[in-house]
C-alpha positions as CSV (number, residue, x, y, z in Angstrom):
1,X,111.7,140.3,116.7
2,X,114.2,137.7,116.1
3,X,114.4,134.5,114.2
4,X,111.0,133.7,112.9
5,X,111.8,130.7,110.2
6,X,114.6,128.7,109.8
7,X,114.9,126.9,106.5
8,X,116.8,123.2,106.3
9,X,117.6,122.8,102.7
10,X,118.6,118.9,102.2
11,X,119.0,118.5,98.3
12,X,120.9,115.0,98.8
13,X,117.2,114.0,99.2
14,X,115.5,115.0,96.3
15,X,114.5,112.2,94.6
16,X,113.6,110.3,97.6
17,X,110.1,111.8,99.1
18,X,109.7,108.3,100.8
19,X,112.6,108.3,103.4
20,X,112.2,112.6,103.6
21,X,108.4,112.7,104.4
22,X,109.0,109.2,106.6
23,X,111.7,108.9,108.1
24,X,113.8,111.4,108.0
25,X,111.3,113.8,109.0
26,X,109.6,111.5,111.9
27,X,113.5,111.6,113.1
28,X,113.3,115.4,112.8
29,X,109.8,115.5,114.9
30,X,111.4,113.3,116.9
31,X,114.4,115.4,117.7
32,X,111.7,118.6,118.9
33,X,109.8,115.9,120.9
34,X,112.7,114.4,122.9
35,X,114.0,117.7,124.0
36,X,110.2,118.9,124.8
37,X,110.6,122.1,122.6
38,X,106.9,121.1,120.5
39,X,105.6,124.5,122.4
40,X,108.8,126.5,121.1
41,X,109.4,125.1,117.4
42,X,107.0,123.6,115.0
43,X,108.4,121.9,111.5
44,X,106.8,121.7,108.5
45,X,107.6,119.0,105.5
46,X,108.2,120.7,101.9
47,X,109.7,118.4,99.0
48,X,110.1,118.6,94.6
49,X,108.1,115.4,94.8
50,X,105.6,115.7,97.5
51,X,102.6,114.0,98.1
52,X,99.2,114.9,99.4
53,X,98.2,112.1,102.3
54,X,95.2,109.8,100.8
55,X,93.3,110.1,104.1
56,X,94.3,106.6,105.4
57,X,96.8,106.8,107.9
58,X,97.7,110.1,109.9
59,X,100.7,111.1,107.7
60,X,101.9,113.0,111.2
61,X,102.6,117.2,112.1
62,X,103.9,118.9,109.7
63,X,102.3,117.3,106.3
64,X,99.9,118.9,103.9
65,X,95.9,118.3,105.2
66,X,94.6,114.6,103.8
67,X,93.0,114.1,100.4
68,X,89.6,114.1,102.0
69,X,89.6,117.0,104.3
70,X,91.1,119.3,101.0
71,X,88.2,117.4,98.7
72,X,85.8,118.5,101.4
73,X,86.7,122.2,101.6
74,X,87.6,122.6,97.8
75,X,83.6,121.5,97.5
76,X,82.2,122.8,100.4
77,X,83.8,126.8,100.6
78,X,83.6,127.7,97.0
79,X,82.8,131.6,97.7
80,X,79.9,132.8,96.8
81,X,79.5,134.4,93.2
82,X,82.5,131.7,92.1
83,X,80.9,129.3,90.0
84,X,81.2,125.6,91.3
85,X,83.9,123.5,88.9
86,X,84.0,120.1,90.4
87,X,87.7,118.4,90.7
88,X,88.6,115.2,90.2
89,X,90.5,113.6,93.3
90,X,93.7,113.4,91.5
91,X,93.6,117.3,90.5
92,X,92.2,118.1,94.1
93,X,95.4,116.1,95.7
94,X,97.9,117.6,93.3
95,X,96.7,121.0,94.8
96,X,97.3,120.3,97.7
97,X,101.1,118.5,96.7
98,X,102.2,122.0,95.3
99,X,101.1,124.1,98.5
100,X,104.2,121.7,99.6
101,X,106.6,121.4,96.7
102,X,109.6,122.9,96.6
103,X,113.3,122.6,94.3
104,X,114.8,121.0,96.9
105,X,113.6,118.8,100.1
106,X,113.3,121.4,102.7
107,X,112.0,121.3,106.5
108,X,110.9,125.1,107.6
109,X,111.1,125.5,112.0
110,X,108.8,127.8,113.1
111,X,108.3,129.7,116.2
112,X,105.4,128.1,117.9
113,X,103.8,131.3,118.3
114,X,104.1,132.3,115.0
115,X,102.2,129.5,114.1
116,X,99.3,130.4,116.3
117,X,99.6,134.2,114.7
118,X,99.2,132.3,111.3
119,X,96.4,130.2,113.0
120,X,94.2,132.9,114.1
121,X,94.2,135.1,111.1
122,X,93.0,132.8,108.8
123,X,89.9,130.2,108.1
124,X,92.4,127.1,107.6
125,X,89.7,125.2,104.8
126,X,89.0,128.8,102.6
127,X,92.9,129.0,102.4
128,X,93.1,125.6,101.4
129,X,89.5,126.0,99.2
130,X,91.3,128.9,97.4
131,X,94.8,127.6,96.6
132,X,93.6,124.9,95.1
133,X,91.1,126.9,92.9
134,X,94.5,129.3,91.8
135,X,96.9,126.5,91.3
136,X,94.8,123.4,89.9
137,X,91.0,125.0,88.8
138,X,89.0,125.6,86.2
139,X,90.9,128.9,85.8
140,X,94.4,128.5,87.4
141,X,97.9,127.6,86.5
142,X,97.1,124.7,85.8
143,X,99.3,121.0,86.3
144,X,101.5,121.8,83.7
145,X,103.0,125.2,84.1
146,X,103.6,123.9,88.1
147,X,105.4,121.5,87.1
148,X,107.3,123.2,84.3
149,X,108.0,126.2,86.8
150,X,109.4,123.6,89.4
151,X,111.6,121.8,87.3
152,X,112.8,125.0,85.7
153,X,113.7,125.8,89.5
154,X,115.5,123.0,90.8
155,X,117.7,123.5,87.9
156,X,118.9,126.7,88.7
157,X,120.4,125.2,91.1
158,X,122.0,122.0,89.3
159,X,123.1,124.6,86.9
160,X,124.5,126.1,89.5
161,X,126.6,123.1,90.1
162,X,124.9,122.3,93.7
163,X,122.8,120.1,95.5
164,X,125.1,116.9,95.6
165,X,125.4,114.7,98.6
166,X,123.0,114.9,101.9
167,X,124.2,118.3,103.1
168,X,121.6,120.6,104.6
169,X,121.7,124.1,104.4
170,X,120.0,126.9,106.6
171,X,118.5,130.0,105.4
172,X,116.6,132.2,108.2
173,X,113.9,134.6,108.1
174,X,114.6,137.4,110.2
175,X,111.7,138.7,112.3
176,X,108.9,138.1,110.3
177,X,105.9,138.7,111.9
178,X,103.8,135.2,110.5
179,X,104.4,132.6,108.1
180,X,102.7,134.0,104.6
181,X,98.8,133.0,104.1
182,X,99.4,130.5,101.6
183,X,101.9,128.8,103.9
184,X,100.3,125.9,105.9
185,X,100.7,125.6,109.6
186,X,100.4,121.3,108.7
187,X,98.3,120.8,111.7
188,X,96.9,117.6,110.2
């Protein structure tokens, strides 16, 4: 058992997805590198304001899959018996943006093997295929109740009278045996 997930909450860097996602999080990655831990830990990038990668540059480990490789599965592994409702790029890569978005700018550290757990019991491009389907599709919760939920999230928390300055806090998942399905492993 043990420590499955630890959460670093880092609200001083809400409104700033640029230095978060690139970075501060290629310092983070950095940080497991350097100390030869990437068969140990893995880290995965969640943020209010993220962004799914366009595809032209590998964003790194740890980000949401590219705009294509979603576009790709969103069109390719709708089950059968689902009617086909063709996305438009923008709707396709804001699905994928809130499989990442969170109130506050948050790294999760995962055991290594956990991530392989996660790996091998599920089809990585029907897990993508179907959150986007639930969150942006023809049917789902569509752009605007996301984003209202999110912001009526993050301030909780301002009501709260928190999230000031670049202060990280840790949450940790006690013995959990795998990440949740709709949790991405980020493996490109």
């Amino acid at each position: 058992r043990g420590v499955s997930s630890i959460l670093l909450s880092a609200p001083g860097y809400d409104s700033d997805f640029a230095l978060w996602a690139g970075p501060v999080f290629a310092m983070l990655e950095s940080g497991v590198g350097a100390v030869q831990a990437e068969e140990i830990v893995g880290v995965v990038c969640f943020h209010p304001e993220y962004k799914t990668p366009d595809g032209t540059s590998f964003p790194g480990f740890g980000h949401m899959h590219s705009l294509p490789r979603l576009r790709k599965w969103y069109h390719d592994l709708t089950p059968a018996g689902l009617p086909r409702h063709p996305l438009p790029d923008d709707d396709v890569a804001a699905g994928g943006a809130y499989q990442r978005r969170t109130p506050h700018a948050v790294v999760n550290v995962l055991r290594a093997d956990q991530l392989e757990v996660a790996e091998g019991r599920r089809s990585t491009g029907e897990l993508y295929e179907r959150n986007i389907r639930v969150l942006v599709g023809r049917d789902g919760l569509g752009l605007g109740r996301l984003g209202a939920d999110l912001d009526g999230e993050r301030s909780l928390r301002a009501a709260a009278g928190g999230g000031g300055g670049n202060d990280f806090e840790l949450t940790q998942d006690e013995g959990a045996s795998a990440p949740p399905p709709v949790a991405d492993a980020g493996l490109g």
